[in-house]
C-alpha positions as CSV (number, residue, x, y, z in Angstrom):
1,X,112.4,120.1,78.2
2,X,115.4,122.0,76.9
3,X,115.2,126.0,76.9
4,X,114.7,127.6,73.7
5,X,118.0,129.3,71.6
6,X,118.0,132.9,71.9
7,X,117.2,132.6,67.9
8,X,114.0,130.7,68.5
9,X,111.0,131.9,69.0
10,X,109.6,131.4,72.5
11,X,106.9,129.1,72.5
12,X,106.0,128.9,75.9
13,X,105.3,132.7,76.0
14,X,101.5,133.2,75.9
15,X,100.1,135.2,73.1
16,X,96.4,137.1,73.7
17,X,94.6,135.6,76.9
18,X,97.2,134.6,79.7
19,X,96.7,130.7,79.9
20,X,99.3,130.7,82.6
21,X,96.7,132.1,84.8
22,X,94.4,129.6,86.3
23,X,91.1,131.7,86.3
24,X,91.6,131.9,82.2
25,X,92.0,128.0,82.3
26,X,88.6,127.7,84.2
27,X,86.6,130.3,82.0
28,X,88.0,128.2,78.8
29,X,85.6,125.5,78.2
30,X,82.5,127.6,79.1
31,X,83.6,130.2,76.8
32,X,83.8,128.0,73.9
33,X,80.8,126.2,74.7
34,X,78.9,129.4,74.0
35,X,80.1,129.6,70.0
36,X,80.4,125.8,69.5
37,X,79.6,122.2,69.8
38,X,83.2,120.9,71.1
39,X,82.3,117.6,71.7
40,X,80.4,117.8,68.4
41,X,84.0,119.2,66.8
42,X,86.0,116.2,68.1
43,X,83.4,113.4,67.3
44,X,84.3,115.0,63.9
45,X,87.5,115.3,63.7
46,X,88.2,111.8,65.0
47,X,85.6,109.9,62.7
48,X,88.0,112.3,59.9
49,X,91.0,110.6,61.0
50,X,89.6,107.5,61.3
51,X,90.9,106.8,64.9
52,X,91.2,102.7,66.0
53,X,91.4,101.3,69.3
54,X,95.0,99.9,68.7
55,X,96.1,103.7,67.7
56,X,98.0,106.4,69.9
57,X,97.5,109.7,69.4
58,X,99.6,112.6,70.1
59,X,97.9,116.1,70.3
60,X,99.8,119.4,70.2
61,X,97.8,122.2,72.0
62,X,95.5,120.1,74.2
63,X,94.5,123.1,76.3
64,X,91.7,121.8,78.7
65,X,92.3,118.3,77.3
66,X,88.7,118.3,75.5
67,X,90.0,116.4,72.4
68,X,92.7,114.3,74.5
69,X,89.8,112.7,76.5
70,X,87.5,112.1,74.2
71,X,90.1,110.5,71.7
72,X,90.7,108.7,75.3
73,X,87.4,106.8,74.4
74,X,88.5,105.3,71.3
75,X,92.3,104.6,70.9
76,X,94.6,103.1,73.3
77,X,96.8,106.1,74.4
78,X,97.2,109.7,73.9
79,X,100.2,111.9,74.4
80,X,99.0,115.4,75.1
81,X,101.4,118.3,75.0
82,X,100.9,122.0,75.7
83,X,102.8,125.4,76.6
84,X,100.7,126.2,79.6
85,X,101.3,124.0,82.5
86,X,97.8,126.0,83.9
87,X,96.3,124.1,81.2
88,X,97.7,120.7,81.8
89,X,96.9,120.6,85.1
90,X,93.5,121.5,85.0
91,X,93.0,118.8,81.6
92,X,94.8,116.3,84.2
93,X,92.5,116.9,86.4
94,X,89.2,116.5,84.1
95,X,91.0,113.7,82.9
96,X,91.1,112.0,87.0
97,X,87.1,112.9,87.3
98,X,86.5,111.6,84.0
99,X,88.5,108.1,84.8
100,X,90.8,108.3,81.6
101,X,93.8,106.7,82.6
102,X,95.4,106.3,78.9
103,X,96.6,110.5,78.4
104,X,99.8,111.4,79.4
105,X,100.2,115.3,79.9
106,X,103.5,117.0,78.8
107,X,104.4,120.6,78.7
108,X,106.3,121.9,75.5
109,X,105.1,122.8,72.0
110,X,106.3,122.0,68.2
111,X,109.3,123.6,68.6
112,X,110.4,122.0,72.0
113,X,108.7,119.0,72.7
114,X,110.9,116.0,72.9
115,X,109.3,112.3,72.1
116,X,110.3,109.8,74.0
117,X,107.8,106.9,73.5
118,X,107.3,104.6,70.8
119,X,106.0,106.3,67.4
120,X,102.5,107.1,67.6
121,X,100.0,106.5,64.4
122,X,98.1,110.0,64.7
123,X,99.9,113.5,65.0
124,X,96.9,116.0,65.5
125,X,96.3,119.9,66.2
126,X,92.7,120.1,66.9
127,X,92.9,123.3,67.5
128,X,95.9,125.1,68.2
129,X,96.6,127.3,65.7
130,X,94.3,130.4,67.6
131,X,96.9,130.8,69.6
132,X,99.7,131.6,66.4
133,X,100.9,134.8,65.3
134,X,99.6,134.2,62.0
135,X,96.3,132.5,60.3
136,X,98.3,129.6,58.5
137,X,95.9,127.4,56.1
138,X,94.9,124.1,57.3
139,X,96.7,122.3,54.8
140,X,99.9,123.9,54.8
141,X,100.1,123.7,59.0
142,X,99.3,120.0,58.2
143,X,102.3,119.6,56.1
144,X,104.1,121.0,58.7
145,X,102.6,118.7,61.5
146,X,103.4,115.7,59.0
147,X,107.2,117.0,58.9
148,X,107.3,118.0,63.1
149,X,106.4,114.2,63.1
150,X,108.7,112.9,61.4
151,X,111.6,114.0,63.2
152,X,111.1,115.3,66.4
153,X,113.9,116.0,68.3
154,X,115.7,113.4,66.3
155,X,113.2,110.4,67.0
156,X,110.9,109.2,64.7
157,X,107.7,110.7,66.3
158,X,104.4,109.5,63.9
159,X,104.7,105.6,62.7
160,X,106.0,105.3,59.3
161,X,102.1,105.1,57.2
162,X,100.7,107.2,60.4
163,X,98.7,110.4,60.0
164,X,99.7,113.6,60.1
165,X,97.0,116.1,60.3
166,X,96.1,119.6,61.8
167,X,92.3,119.2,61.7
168,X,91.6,123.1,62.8
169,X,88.7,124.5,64.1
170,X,88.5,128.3,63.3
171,X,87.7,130.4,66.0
172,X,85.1,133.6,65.9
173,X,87.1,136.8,65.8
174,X,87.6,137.9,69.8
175,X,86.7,134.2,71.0
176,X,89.6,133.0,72.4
């Protein structure tokens, strides 16, 4: 993964709760289990984007990798990227116990994640947009997911007719 430009903004540096720090990672899930239905939220958001068994997904913030194993379930591979290696090894890890085999973890974000596989037919932010400096709109950070996947890094991330879409799930005030 190539280091960010001195003009670019930095990414990987954590803003709010310190998800480079394994005992955040842990508390995550049960945290947001108390405010909401997160399998409940996926099924959702997955019967939204109408998700086949021949598709590959790739998620941008997977955090825990709650949405990256449950898409898991119903398309044939996902490509799960987030800025906290903390939180790709722990999803990794629920992804083992779990027996999903078709998620590979990467570490980067929009800015500097670099896509090397074939073009995948779902670009999806379940949920990453909490950890933004600012409250973007759903549709306007789904324009710009549409865009990330249509050049990343100079490849052709999402399939030409794929879907592009930041399918957000706002977060109480103090949540995160």
């Amino acid at each position: 993964m190539p280091e960010p430009s001195t003009w670019q903004y930095n990414e990987m540096m954590q803003v709010g709760k310190d998800y480079g720090d394994p005992a955040e990672v842990e508390a995550y899930d049960e945290r947001h289990a108390r405010f909401r239905d997160v399998e409940k939220d996926n099924a959702a958001i997955l019967d939204r984007l109408d998700i086949q068994p021949e598709h590959t997904v790739l998620e941008f913030g997977t955090g825990t990798g709650a949405f990256a194993i449950q898409s898991a379930g119903r398309c044939a591979n996902v490509h799960a990227v987030d800025v906290s290696q903390a939180m790709l090894d722990y999803a990794s890890q629920k992804a083992q116990v779990a027996g999903v085999t078709n998620v590979t973890f990467s570490l980067g974000g929009f800015l500097t994640y670099s896509h090397s596989a074939p073009p995948v037919d779902v670009l999806v932010v379940p949920s990453a947009e909490h950890s933004m400096d600012s409250d973007l709109e759903d549709e306007r950070l789904s324009a710009d997911v549409r865009r990330a996947g249509a050049e990343a890094d100079g490849r052709r991330a999402l399939s030409r007719g794929g879907v592009g879409r930041a399918a957000a799930v706002r977060l109480p005030s103090g949540s995160r």
